[in-house]
TIKOLZA-523295 format. One record per atom (N, C-alpha, C, O): residue number from 1; atom name; x, y negated, z negated. Coordinates in steps of 0.05 Angstrom, whole numbers, plus 32768, in hexadecimal, padded with zeros to 4 digits. Each point is the difference from the previous one (the first is absolute). Last residue first. Layout:
BEGIN
> NUM,CA,X,Y,Z
...
END
This chain:
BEGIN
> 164,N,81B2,839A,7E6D
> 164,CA,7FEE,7FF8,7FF8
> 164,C,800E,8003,7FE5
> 164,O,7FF3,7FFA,7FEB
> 163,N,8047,800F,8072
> 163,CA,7FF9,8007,7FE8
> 163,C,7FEB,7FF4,7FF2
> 163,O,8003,7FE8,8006
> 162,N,802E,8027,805B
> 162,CA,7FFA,7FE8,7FF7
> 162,C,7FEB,8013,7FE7
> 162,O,7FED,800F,8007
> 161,N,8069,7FF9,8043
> 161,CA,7FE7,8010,7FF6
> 161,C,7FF4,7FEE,7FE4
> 161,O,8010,7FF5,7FF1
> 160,N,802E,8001,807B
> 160,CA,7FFF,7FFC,7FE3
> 160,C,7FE8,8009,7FE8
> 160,O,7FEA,7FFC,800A
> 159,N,8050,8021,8055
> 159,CA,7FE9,7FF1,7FF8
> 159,C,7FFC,8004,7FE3
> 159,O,8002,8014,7FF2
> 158,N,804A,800B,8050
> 158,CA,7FFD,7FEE,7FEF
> 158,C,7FE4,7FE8,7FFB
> 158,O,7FFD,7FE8,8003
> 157,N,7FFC,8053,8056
> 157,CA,801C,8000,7FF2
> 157,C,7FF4,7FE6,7FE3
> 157,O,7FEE,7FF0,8000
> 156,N,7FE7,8055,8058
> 156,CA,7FF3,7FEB,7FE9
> 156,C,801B,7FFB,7FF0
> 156,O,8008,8015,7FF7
> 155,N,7FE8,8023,806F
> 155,CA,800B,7FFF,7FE3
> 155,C,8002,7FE0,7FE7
> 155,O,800F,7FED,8000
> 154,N,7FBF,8055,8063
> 154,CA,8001,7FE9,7FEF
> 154,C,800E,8006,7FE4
> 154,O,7FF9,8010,7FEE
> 153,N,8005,801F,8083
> 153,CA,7FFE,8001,7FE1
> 153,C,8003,7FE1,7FF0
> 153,O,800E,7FEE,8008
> 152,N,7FBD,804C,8053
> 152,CA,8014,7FE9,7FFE
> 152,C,800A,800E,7FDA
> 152,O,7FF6,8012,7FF2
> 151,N,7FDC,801B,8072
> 151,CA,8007,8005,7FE3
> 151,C,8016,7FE6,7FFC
> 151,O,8014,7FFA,800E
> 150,N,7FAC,8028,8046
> 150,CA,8002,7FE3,7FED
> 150,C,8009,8000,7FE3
> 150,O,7FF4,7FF5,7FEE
> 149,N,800E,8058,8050
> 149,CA,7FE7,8000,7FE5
> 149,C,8000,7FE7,7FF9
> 149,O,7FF6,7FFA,7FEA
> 148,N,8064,800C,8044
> 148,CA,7FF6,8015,8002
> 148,C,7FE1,7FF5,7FF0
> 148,O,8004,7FEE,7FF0
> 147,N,801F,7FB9,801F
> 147,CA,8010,8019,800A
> 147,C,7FEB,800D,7FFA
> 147,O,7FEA,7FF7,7FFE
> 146,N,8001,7FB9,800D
> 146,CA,7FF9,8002,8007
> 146,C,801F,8018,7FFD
> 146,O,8011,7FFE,8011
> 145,N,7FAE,7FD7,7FA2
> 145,CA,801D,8003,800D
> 145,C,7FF6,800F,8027
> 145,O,7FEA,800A,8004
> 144,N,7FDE,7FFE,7FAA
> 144,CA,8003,7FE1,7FFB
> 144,C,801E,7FFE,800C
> 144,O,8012,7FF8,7FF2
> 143,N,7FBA,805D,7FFB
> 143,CA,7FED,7FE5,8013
> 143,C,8007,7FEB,7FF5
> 143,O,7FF1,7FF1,7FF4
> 142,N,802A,804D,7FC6
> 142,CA,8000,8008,801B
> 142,C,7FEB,7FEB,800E
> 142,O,7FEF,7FF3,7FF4
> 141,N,8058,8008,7FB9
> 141,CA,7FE2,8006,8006
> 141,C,8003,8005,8022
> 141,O,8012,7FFD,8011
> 140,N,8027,8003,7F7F
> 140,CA,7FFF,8002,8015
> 140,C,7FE3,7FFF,800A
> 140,O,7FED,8005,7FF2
> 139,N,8056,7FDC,7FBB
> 139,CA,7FE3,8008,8009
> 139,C,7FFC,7FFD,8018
> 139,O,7FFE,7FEA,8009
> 138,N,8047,8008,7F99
> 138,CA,8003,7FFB,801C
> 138,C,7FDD,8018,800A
> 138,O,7FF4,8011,7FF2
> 137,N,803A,7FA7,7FBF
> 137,CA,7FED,800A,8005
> 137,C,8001,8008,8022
> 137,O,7FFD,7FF0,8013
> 136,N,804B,7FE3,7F9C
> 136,CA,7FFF,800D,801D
> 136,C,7FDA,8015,7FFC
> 136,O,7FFC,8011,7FEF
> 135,N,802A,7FBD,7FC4
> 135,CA,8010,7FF5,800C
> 135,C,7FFC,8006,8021
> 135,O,8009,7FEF,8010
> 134,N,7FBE,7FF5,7F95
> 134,CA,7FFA,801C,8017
> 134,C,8012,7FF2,8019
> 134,O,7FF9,7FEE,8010
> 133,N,8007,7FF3,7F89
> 133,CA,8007,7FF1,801D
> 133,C,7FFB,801D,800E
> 133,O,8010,8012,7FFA
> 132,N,7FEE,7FF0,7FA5
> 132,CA,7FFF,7FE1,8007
> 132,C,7FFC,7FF2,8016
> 132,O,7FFB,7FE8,8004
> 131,N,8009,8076,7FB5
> 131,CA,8001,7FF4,8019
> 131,C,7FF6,7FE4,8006
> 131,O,7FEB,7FF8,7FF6
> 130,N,8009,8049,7FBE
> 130,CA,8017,7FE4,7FFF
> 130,C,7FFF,7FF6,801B
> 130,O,8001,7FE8,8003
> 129,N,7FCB,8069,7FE3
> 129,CA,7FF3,7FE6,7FEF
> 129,C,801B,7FE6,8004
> 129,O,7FFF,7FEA,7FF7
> 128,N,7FE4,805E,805E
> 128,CA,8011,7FF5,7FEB
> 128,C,7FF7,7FF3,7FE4
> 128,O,7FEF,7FEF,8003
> 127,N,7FCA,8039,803F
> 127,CA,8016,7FF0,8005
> 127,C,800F,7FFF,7FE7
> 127,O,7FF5,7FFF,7FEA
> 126,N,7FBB,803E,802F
> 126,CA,800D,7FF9,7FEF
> 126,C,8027,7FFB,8005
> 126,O,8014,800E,7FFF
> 125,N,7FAF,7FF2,8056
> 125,CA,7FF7,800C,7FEC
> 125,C,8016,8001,7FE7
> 125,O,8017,8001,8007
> 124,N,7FDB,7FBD,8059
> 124,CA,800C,8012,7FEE
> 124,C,7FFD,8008,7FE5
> 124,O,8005,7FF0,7FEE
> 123,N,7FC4,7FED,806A
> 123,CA,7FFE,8004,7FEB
> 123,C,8008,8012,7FF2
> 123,O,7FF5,8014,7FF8
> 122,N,7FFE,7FA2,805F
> 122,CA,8015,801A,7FF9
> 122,C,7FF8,7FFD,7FE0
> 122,O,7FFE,7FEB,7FF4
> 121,N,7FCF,7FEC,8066
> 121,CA,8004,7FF4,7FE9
> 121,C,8019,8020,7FED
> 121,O,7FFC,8017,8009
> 120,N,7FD6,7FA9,804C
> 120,CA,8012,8012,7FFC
> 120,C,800C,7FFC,7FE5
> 120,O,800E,7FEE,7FF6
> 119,N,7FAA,7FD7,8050
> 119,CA,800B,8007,7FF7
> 119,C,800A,8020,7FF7
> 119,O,7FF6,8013,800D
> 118,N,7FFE,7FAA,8047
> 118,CA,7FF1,8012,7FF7
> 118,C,8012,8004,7FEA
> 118,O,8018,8000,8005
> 117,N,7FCF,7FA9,8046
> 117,CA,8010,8012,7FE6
> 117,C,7FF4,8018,7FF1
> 117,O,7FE9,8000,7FF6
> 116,N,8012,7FCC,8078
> 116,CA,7FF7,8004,7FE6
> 116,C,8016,8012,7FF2
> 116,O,8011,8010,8008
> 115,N,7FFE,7FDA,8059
> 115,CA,7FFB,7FE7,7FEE
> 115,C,7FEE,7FFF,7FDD
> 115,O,7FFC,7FED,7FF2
> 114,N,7FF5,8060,8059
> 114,CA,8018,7FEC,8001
> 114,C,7FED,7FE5,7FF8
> 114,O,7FEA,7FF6,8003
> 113,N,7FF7,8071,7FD4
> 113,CA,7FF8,7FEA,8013
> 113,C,8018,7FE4,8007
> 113,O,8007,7FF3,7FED
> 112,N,7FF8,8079,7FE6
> 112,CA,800D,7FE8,7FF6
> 112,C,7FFC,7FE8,8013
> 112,O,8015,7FF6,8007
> 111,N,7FCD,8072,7FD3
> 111,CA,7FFB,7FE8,801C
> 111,C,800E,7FEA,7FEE
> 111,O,7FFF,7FFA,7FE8
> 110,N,800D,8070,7FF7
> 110,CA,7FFE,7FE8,7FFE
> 110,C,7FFB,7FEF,8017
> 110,O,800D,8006,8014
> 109,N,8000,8064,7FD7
> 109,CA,8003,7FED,8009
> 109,C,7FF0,7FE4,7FF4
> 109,O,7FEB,8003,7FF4
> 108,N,802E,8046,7FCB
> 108,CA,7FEC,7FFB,8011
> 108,C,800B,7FEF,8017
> 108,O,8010,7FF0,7FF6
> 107,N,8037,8035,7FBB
> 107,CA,7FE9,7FF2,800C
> 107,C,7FF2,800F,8012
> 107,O,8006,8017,8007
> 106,N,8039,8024,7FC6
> 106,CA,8005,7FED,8015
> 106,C,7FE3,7FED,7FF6
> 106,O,7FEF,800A,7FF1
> 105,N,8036,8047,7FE6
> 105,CA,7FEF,7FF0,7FF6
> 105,C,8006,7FE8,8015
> 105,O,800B,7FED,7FF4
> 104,N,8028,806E,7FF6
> 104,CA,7FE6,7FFD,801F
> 104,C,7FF6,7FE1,7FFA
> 104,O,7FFB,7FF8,8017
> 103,N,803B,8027,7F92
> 103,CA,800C,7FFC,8022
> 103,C,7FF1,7FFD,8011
> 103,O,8003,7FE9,8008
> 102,N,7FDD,7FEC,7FA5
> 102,CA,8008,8015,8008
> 102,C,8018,8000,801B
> 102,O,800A,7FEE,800E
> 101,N,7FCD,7FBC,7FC9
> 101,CA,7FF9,8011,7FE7
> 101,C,800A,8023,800A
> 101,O,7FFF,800E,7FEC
> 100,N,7FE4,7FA3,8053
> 100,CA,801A,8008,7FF2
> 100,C,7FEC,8014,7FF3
> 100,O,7FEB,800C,8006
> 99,N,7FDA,7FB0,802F
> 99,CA,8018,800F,8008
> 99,C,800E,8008,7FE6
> 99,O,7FFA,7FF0,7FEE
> 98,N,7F9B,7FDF,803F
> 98,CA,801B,8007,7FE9
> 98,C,8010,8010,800C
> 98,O,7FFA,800B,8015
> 97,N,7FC6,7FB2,8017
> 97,CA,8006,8016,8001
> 97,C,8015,7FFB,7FEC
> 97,O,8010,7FED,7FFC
> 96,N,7FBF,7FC1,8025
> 96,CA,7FF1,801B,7FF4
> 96,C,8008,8017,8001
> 96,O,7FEE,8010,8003
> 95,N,805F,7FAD,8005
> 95,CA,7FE6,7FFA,8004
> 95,C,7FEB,8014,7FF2
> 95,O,8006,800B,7FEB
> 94,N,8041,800F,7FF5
> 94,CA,800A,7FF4,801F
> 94,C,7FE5,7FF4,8007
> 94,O,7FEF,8012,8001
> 93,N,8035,8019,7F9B
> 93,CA,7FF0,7FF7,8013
> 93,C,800A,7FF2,8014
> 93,O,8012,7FF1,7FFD
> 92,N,801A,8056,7FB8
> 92,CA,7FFB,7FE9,8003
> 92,C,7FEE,7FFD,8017
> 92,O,7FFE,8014,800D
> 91,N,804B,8029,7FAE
> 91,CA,7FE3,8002,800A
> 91,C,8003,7FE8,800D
> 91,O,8015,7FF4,7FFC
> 90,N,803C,803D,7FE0
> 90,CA,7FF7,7FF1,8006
> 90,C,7FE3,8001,8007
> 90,O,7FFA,8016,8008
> 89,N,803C,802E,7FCB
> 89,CA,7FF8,7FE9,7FE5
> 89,C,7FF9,7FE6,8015
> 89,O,7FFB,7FEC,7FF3
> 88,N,8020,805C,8045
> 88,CA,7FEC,8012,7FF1
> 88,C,7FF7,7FF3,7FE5
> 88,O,7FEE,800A,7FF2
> 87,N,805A,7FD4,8055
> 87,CA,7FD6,8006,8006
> 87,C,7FFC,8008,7FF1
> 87,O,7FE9,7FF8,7FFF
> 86,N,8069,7FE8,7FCC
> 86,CA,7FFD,800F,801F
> 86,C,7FDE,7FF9,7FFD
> 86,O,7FF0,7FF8,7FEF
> 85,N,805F,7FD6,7FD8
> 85,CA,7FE2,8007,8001
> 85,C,7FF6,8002,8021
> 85,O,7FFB,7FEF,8012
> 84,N,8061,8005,7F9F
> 84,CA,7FFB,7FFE,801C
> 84,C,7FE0,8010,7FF9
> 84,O,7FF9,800F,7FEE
> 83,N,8059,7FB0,7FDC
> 83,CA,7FE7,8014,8003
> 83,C,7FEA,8006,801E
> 83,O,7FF3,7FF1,800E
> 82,N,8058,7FCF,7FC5
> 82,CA,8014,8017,8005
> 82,C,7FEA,8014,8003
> 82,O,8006,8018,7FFE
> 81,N,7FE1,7F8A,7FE2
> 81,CA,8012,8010,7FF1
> 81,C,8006,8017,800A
> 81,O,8004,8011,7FEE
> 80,N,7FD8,7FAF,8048
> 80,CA,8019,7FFD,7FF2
> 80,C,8001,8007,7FEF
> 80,O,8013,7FF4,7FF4
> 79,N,7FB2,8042,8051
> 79,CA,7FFF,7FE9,7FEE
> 79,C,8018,7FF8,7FEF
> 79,O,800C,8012,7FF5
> 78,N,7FC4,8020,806A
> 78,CA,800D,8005,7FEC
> 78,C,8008,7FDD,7FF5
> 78,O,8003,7FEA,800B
> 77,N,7FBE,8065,803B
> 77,CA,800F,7FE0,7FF5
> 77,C,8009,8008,7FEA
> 77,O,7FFB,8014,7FF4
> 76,N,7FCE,8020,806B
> 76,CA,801C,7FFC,7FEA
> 76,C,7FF3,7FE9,7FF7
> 76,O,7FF0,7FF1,800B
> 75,N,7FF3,8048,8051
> 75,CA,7FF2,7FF3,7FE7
> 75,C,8011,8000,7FE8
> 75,O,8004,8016,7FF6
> 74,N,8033,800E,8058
> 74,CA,7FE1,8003,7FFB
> 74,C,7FFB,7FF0,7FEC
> 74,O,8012,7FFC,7FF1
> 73,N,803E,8010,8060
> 73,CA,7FF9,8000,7FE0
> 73,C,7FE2,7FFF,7FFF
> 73,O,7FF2,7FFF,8014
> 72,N,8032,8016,8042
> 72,CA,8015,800B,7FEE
> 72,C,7FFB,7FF6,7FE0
> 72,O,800B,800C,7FED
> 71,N,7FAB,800A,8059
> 71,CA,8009,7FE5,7FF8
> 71,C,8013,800F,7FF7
> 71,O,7FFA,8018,7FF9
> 70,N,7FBC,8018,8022
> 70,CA,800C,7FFB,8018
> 70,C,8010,7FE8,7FFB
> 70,O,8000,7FEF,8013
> 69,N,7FD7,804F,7FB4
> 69,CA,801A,800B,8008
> 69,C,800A,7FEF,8018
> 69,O,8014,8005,800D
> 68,N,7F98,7FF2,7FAF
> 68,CA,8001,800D,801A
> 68,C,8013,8003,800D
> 68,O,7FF9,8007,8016
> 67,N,7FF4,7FC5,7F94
> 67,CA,800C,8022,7FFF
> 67,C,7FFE,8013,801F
> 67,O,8006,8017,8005
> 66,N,7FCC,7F86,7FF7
> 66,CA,800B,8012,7FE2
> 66,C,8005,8017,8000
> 66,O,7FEE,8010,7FFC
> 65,N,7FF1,7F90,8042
> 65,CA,800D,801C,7FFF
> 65,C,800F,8002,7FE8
> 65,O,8011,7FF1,7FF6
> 64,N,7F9C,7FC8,8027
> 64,CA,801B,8003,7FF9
> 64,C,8004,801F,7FF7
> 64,O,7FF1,800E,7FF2
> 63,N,7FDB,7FBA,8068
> 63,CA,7FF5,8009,7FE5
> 63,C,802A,800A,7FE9
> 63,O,8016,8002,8009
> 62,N,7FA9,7FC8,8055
> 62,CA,801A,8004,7FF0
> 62,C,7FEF,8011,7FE8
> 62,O,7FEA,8000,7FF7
> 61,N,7FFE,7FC6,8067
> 61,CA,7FF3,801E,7FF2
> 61,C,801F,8008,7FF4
> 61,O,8014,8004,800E
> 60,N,7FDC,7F91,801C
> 60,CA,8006,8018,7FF7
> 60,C,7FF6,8015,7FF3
> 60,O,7FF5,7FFA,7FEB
> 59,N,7FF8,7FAD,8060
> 59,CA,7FF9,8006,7FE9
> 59,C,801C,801F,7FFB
> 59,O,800E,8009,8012
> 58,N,8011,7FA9,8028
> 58,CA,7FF1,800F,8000
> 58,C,7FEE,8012,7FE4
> 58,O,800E,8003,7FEC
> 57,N,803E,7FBC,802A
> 57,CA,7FF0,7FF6,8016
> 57,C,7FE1,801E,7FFE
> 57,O,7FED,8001,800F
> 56,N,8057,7FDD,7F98
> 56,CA,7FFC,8012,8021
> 56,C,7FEA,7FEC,800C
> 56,O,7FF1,7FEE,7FF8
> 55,N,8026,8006,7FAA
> 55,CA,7FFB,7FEB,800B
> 55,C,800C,800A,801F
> 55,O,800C,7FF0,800F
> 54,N,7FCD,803A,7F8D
> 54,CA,7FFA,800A,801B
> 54,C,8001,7FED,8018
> 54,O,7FED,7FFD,800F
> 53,N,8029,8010,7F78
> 53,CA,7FF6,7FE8,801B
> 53,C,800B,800A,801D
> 53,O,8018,7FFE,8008
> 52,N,7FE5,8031,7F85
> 52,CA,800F,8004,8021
> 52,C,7FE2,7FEC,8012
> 52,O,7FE8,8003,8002
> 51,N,8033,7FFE,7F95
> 51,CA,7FEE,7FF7,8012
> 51,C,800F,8006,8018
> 51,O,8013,7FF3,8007
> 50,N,7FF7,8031,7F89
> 50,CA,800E,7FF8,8016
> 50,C,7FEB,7FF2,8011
> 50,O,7FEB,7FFC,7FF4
> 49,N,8029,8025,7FA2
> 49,CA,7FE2,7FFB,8014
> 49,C,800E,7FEC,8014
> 49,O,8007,7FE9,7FFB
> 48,N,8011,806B,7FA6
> 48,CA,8012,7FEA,801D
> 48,C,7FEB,7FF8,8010
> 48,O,7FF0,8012,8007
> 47,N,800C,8015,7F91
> 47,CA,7FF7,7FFD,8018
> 47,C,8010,7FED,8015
> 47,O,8008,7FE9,7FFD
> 46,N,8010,805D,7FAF
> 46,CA,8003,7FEF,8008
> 46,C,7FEE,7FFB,8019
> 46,O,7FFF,8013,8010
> 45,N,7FEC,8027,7F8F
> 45,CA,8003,8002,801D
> 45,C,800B,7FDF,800F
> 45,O,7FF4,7FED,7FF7
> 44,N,7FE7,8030,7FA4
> 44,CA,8018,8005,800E
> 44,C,800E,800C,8017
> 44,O,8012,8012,8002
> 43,N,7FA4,7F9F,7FDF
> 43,CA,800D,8016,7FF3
> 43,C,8016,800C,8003
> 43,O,8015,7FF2,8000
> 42,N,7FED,7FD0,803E
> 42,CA,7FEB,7FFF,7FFA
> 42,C,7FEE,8022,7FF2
> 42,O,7FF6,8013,800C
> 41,N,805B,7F96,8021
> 41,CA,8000,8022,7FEC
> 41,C,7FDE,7FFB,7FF8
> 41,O,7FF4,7FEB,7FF9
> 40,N,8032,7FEB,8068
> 40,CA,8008,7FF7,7FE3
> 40,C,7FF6,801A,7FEE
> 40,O,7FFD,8016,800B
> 39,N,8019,7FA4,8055
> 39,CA,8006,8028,7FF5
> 39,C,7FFE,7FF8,7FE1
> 39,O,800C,7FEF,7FF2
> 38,N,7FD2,7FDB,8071
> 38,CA,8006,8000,7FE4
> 38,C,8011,801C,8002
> 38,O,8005,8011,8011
> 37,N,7FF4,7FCC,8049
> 37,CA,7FF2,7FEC,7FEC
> 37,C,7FFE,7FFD,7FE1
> 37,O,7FFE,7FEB,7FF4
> 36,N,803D,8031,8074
> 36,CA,7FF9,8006,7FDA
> 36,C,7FF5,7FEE,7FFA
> 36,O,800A,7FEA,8002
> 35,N,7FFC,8024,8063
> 35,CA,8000,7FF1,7FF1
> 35,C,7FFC,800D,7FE5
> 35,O,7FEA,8009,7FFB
> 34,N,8027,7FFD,807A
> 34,CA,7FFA,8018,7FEC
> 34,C,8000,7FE7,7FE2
> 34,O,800C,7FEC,8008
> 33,N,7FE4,8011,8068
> 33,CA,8009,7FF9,7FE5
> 33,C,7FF6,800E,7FE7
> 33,O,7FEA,800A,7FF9
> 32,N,802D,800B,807A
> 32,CA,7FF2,8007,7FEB
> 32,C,8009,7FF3,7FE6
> 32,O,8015,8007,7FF7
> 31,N,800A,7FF9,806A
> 31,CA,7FEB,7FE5,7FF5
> 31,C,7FE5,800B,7FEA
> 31,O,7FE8,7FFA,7FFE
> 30,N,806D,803A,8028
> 30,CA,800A,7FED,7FF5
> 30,C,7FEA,7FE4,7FF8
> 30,O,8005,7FEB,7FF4
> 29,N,7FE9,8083,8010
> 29,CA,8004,7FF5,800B
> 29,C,800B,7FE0,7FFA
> 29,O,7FF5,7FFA,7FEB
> 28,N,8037,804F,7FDC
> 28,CA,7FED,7FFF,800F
> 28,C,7FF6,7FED,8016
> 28,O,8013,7FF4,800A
> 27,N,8027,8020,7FA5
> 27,CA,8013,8002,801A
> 27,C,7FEB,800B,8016
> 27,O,8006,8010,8011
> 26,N,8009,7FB8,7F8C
> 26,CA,7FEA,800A,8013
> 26,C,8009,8006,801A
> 26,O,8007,7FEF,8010
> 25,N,8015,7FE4,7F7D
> 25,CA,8009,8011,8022
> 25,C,7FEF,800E,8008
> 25,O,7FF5,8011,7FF1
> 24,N,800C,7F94,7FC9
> 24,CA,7FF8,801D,8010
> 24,C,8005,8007,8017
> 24,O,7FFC,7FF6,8016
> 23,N,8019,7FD9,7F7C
> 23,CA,800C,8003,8027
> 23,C,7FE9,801B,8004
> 23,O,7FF9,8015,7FF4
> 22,N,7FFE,7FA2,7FA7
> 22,CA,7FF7,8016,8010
> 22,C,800E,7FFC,8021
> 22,O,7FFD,7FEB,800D
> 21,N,8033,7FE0,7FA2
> 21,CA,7FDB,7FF9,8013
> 21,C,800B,801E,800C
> 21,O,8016,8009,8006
> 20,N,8029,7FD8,7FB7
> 20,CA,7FF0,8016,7FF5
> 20,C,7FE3,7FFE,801B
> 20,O,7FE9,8008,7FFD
> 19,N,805C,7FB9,800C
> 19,CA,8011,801C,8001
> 19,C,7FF0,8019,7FFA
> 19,O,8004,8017,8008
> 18,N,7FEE,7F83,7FEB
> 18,CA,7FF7,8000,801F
> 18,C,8010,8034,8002
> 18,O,7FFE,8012,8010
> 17,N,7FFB,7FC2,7F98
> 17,CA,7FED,8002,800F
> 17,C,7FF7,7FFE,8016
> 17,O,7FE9,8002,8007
> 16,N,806E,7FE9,7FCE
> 16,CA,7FEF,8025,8000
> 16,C,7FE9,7FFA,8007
> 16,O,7FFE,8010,8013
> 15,N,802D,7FA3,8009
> 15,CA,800C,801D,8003
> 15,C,7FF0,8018,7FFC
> 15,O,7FF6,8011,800E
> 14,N,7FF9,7FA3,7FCA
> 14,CA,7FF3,8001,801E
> 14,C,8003,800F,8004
> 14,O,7FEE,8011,8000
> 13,N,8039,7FE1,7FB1
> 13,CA,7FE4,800E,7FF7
> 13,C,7FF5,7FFD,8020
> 13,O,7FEB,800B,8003
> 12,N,806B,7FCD,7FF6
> 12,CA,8001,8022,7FFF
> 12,C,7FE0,800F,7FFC
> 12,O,7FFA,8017,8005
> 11,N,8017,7F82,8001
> 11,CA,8003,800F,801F
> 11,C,7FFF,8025,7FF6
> 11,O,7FF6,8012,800E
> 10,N,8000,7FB6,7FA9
> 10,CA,7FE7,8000,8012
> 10,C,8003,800F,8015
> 10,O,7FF2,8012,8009
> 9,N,8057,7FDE,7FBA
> 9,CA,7FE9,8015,7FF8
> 9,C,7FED,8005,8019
> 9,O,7FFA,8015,800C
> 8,N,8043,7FA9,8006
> 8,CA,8006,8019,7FFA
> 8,C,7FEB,8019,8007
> 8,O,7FF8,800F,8012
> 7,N,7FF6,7F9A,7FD5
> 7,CA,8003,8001,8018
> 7,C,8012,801F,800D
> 7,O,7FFC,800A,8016
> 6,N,8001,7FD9,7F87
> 6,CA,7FE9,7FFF,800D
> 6,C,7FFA,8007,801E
> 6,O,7FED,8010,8003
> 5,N,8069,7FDC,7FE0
> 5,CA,8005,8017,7FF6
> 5,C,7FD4,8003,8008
> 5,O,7FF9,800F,8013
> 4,N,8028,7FA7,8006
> 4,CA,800D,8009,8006
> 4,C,8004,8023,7FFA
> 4,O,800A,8011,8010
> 3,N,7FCC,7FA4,7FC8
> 3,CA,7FF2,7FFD,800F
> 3,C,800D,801F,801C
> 3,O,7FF1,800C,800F
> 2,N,803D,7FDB,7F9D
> 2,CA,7FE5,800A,7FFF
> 2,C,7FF3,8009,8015
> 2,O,7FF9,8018,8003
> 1,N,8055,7FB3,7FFB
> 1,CA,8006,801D,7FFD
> 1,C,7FE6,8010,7FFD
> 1,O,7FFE,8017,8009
END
């Protein structure tokens, strides 16, 4: 009965942990990988540090869009406790170009050479003190699609936030 009730346990602790891994939606070009690498608190700002991998047939000039009207959502996230944080508490880096912190505050273009990683990093300004999981991070860019401006969007789901 032990072994039984053990075996249990175990399969449920897979469970949640196959349930809390980071999804990403990218409705850009399809041989773009996108990857979470950390998120964690640092004072009291959360950092998110992503890797977009450029696996096209071709280099890319991308940069990420903030408040330029040409996305139905804009720079967001929000956290399991019910808290939402617009461009104006996001900042963050795209390769050597910053973005957020306003409305106009777009990026710089960016080169993104095929077959290399560039990082991306989001820096939400006084995060939650309870939050636990930055459930939806959504963030738009241009030059990385082949519709209008190469406008794609990326949405970051259930990533876990990691405490000192």
């Amino acid at each position: 009965m032990k072994k039984i009730i053990l075996s249990f346990a175990l399969l449920l602790c897979m469970c949640v942990g196959v349930s809390a891994q980071a999804k990403i939606i990218f409705d850009g070009y399809p041989d773009i990988n996108i990857t979470v690498k950390r998120c964690y608190v640092r004072g009291n700002d959360c950092i998110l540090d992503a890797v977009i991998t450029n696996h096209t047939r071709y280099d890319l000039r991308a940069m990420v869009g903030v408040g330029d009207g040409l996305f139905g959502t804009d720079l967001t996230a929000y956290d399991d406790e019910g808290n939402v944080y617009n461009k104006y508490g996001i900042r963050g880096t795209f390769g050597d170009s910053s973005f957020g912190g306003g409305t106009y505050s777009s990026s710089s273009a960016v080169t993104i050479p095929r077959d290399v990683s560039v990082k991306i990093q989001f820096k939400i300004k006084e995060i939650n003190e309870f939050a636990s999981m930055i459930t939806s991070l959504i963030c738009n860019f241009r030059g990385m699609s082949d519709e209008a401006y190469g406008k794609a969007t990326l949405q970051m789901k259930n990533i876990p936030i990691t405490r000192e």
